[in-house]
C-alpha positions in Angstrom: 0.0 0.0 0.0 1.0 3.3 -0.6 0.9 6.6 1.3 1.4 9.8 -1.7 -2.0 11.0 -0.8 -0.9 11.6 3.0 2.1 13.7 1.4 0.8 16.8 1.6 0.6 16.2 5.2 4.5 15.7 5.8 5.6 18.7 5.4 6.2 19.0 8.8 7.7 15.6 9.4 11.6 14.8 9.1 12.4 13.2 5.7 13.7 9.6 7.3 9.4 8.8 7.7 9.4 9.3 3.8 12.6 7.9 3.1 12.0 4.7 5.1 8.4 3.9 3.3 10.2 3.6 0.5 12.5 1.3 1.4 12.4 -2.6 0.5 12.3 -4.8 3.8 13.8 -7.6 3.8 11.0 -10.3 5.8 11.7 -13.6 7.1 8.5 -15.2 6.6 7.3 -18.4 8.6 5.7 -21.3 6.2 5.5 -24.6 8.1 8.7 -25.6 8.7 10.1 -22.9 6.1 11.5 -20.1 6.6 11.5 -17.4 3.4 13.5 -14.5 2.7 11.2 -11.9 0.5 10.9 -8.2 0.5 7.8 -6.9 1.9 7.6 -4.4 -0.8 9.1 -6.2 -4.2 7.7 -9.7 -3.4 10.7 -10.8 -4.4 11.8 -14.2 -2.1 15.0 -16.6 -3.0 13.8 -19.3 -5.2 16.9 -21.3 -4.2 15.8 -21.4 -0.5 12.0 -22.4 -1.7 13.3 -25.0 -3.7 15.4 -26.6 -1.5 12.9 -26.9 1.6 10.4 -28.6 -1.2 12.9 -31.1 -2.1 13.6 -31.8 0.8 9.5 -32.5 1.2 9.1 -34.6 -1.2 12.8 -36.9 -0.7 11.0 -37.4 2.6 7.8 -38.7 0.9 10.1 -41.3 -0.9 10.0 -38.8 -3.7 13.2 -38.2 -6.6 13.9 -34.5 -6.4 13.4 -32.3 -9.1 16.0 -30.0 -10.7 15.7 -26.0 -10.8 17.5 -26.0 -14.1 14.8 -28.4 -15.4 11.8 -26.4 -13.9 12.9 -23.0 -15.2 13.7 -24.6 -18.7 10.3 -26.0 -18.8 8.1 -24.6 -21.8 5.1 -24.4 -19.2 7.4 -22.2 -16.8 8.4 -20.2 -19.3 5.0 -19.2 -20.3 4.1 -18.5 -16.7 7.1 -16.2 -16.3 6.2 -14.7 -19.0 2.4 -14.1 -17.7 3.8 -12.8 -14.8 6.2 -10.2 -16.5 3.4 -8.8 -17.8 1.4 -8.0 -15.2 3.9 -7.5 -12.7 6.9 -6.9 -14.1 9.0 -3.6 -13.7 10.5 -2.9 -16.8 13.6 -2.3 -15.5 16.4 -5.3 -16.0 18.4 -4.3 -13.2 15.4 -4.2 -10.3 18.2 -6.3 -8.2 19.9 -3.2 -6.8 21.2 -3.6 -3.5 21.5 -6.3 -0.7 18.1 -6.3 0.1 17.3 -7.3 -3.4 15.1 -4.5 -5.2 14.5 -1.6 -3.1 12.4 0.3 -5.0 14.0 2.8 -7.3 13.4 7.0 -8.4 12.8 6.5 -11.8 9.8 8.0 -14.1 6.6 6.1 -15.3 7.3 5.7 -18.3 10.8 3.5 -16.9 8.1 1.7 -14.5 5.8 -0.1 -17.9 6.0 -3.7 -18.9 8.9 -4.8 -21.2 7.9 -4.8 -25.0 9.2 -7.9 -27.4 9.7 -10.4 -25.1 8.7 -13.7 -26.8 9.5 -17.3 -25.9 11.7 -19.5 -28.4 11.0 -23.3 -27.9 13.3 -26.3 -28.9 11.5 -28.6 -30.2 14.7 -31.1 -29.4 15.3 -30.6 -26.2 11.5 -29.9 -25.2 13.4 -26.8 -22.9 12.0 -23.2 -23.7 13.6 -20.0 -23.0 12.6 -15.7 -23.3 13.8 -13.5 -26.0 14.1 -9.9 -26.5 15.0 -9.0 -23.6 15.6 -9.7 -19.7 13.0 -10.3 -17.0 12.2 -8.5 -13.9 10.4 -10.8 -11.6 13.2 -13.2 -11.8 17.1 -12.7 -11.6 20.3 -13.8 -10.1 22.6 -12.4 -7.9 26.1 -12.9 -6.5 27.2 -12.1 -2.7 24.5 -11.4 0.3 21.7 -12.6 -0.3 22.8 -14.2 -3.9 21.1 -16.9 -5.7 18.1 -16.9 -7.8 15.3 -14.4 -6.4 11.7 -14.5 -8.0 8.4 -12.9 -7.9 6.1 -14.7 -5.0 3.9 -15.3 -8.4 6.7 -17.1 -9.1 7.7 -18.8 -5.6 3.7 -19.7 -5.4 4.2 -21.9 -8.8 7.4 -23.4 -8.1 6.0 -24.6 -4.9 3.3 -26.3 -6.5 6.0 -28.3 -9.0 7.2 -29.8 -5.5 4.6 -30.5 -2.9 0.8 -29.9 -2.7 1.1 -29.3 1.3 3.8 -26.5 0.9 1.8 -24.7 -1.8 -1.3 -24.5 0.4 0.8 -23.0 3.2 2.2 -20.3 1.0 -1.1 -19.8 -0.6 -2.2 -19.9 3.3 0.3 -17.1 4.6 0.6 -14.7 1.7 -3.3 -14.8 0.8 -5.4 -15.3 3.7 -3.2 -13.8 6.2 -1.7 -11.5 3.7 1.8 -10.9 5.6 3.1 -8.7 3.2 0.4 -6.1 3.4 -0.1 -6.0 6.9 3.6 -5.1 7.0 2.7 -2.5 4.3 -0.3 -1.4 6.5 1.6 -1.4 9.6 4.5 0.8 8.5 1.6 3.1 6.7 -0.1 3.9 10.0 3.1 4.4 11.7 3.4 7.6 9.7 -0.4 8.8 10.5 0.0 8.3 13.9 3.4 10.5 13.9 1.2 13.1 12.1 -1.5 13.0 14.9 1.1 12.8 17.7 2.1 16.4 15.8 -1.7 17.7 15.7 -3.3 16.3 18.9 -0.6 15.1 21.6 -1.2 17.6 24.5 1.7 19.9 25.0 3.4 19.0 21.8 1.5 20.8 19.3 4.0 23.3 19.0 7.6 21.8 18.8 9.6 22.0 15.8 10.4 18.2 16.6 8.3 15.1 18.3 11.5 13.0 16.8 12.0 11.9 20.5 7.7 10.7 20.7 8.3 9.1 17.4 11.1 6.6 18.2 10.0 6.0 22.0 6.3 5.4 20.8 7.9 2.5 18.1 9.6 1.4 21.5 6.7 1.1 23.0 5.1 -0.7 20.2 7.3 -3.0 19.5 8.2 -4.6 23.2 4.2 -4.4 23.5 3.9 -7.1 21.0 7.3 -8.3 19.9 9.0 -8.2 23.4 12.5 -6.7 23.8 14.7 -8.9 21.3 12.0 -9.1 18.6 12.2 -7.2 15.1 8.7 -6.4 13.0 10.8 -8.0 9.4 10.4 -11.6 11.2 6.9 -11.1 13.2 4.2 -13.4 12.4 0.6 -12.2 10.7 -0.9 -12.1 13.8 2.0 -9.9 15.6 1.7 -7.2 12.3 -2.3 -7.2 12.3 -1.9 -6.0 15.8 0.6 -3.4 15.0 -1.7 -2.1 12.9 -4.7 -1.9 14.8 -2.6 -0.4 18.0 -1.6 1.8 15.7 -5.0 3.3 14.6 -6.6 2.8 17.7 -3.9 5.5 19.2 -4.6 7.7 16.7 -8.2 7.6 17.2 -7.2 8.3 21.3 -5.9 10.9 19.8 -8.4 12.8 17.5 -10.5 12.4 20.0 -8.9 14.4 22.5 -8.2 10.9 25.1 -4.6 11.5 25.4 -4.1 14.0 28.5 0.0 14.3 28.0 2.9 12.3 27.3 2.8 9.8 30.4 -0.9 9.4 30.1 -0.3 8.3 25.9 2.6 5.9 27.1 -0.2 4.5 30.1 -2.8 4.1 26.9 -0.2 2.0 25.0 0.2 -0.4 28.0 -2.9 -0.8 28.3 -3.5 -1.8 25.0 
């Protein structure tokens, strides 16, 4: 989710609230027994990680275990990465920019469109298919941190159905039904509005140049209320971000409603929560 139409509204924030919106996340995201790297914003997760956990499924079922060469070779995986491109590809054939793979970059519209000309070229001997014209987006390799292959969840969602039923329904499970990566989105949205109303309605702040000090301790507050000390919002569970988000609009509806008495009385309210 996005937050341009709150922009207007920033003016009086420090730029690091923008700034930090924008930026890619890097989740670790719970599936089973799986643990997935993907960024919260790009949907990008490592494909080698994926695959590996589902082999390991099905040589536990007795199964053989399948090769990703084969799989993204395949004329029907092809097509399907190809589908995909379409409607979610970038445009852009270097979207893996920095160690978090893809944070979003400050380019035009017209940079942002779907690739034009890519086709697929089967051969008809080796029953293998590949794209031409051109590179795609929502799936690319890279070397150091983080390297490997890294794909569009699209993507991860078919692979995992190429390897076990069970692990597709538990992806299908976590990103659908309890849509992780938009709570996150959500989450981190509202964390914005309620530094705007901290601004507007907090008793005895309304006129400081800077709440910078409310901002952080608030997060503080936040986080230990439903992570605990040690815990960190790129690895919490659906349940843990849903209630970010709802903490964080009901404290801005204490606030707007003129609730919040002072500063020790807003950090009781968020105890209380």
């Amino acid at each position: 989710m996005g937050f341009a139409v709150n922009l207007p509204m920033l003016r009086s924030l420090n730029i690091v609230y923008t700034v930090d919106m924008k930026t890619n996340k890097m989740m670790e995201v719970n599936i089973g027994g799986f643990t997935l790297p993907i960024g919260h914003k790009t949907q990008m997760g490592s494909l080698n990680a994926l695959w590996a956990y589902g082999n390991g499924l099905r040589k536990a079922k007795g199964l053989n275990e399948l090769q990703l060469d084969n799989y993204l070779r395949s004329p029907d995986t092809i097509e399907f990465l190809l589908a995909v491109e379409k409607r979610y590809g970038t445009g852009i054939s270097k979207c893996v920019e920095s160690t978090y793979l893809g944070e979003p970059m400050n380019t035009g519209d017209s940079d942002l469109s779907p690739k034009q000309g890519l086709t697929i070229e089967y051969n008809k001997k080796t029953g293998y298919a590949k794209v031409v014209g051109g590179e795609l987006s929502i799936i690319k390799t890279k070397r150091g941190k983080y390297g490997g292959t890294w794909a569009h969840l699209q993507v991860l969602t078919h692979a995992a159905g190429k390897l076990n039923a069970d692990f597709l329904v538990e992806i299908i499970h976590v990103f659908l039904n309890d849509k992780i990566l938009g709570w996150r989105d959500i989450g981190g949205d509202n964390y914005i509005s309620l530094n705007i109303a901290i601004d507007k309605f907090l008793p005895g702040r309304e006129a400081k140049s800077s709440n910078m000090g409310i901002y952080i301790n608030t997060a503080k507050l936040l986080k230990a209320k439903i992570l605990g000390d040690e815990g960190n919002w790129n690895n919490a569970t659906p349940v843990q971000l849903t209630k970010r988000a709802k903490f964080e609009e009901k404290l801005i509806t204490l606030l707007e409603m003129d609730v919040v008495r002072d500063w020790e009385h807003f950090k009781e309210l968020i105890h209380r929560l």
